[in-house]
C-alpha positions as CSV (number, residue, x, y, z in Angstrom):
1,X,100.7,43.4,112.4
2,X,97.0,43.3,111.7
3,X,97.2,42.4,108.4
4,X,95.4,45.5,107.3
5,X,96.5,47.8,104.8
6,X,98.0,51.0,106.0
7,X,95.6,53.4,103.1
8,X,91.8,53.5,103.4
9,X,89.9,51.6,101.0
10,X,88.1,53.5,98.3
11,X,84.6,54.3,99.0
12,X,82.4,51.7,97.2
13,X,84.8,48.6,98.8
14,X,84.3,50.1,102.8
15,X,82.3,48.0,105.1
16,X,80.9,48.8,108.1
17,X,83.7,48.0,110.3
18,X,85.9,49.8,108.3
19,X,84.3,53.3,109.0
20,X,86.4,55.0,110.9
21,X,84.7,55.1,115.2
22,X,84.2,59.1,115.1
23,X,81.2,58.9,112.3
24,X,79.4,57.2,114.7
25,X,76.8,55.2,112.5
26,X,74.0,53.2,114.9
27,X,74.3,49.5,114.4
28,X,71.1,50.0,112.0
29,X,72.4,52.0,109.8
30,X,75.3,49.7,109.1
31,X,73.9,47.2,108.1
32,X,72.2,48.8,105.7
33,X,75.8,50.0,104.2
34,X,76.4,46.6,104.5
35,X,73.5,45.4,102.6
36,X,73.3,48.1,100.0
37,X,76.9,47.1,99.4
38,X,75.8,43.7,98.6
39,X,72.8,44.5,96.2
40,X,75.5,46.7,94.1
41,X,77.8,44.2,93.7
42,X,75.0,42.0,92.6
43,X,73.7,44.6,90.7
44,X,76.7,45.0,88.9
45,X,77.0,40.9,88.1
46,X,74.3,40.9,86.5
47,X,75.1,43.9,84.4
48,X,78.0,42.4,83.8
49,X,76.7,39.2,82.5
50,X,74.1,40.3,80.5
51,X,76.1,42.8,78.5
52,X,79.0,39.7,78.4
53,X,76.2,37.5,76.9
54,X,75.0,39.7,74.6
55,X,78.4,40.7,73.0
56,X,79.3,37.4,72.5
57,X,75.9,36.2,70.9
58,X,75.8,39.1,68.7
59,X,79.8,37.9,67.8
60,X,78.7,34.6,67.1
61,X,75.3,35.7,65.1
62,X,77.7,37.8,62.5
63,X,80.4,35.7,62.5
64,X,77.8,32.8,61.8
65,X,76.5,34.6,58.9
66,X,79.7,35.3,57.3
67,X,80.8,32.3,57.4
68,X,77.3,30.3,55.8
69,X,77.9,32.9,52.5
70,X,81.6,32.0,52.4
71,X,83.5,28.6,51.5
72,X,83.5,27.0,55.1
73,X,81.9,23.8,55.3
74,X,78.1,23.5,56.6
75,X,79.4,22.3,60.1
76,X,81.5,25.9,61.1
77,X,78.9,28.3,60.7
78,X,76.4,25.7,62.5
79,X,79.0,25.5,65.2
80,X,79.2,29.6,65.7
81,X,75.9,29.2,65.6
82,X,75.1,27.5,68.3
83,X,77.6,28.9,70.5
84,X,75.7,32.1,69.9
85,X,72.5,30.6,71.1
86,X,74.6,29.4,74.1
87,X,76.1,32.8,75.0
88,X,72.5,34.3,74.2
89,X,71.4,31.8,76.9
90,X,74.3,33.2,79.5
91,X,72.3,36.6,78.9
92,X,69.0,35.4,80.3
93,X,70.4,33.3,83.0
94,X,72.3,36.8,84.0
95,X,69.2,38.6,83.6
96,X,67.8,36.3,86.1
97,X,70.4,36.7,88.6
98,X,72.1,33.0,88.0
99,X,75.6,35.1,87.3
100,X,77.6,32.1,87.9
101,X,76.1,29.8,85.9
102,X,76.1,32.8,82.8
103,X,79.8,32.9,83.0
104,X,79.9,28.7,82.7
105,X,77.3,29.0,79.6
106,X,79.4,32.0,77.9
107,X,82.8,30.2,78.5
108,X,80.9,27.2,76.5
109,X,79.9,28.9,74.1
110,X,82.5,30.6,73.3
111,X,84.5,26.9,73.5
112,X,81.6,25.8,70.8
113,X,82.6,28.4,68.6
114,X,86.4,28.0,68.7
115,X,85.7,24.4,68.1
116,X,83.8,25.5,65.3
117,X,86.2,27.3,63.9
118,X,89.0,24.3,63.5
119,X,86.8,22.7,61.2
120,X,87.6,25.7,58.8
């Protein structure tokens, strides 16, 4: 058993040694399947990331200003607040291509904002 799977991979997810030996590609040209494999996936973190960041700040911003022309105490929309800022921060960081430290500033600020919310 060589521990590969028996169906071919879909198209995006295929490396250069899983191309099958009769589409003969020069040793050039895949690695540049390689890297242009690479640059999508981190084209598609940041994406990711950024439209994450954005969701959640905009979440926070109206769920912020809800809550300060309601009954909640001064602290819960400061607290939804501020996680908004936070997740507004994961945006830029993914922007900038720090993807894994945007998904540790959105899961804060969405922690802030929960937090926030058991004060109601």
């Amino acid at each position: 058993m060589s521990g590969r799977p028996d169906s071919d991979l879909p198209p995006d997810t295929r490396t250069a040694e899983d191309l099958p030996e009769d589409e003969g590609l020069p040793a050039s040209d895949a690695e540049d399947l390689d890297d242009d494999l690479v640059e999508e996936q981190a084209r598609r973190a940041r994406w990711a990331a950024v439209g994450t960041g954005v969701v959640l700040a905009l979440a926070g911003t109206a769920a912020a200003l809800l809550r300060a022309f309601g009954t909640a105490p001064v602290l819960v929309p400061a607290a939804y607040a501020c996680g908004a800022s936070v997740c507004a921060l994961a945006a830029v960081l993914g922007a900038r291509g720090r993807t894994r430290r945007a998904l540790w500033a959105a899961v804060a600020g969405v922690m802030i904002m929960a937090l926030g919310d058991q004060f109601d």
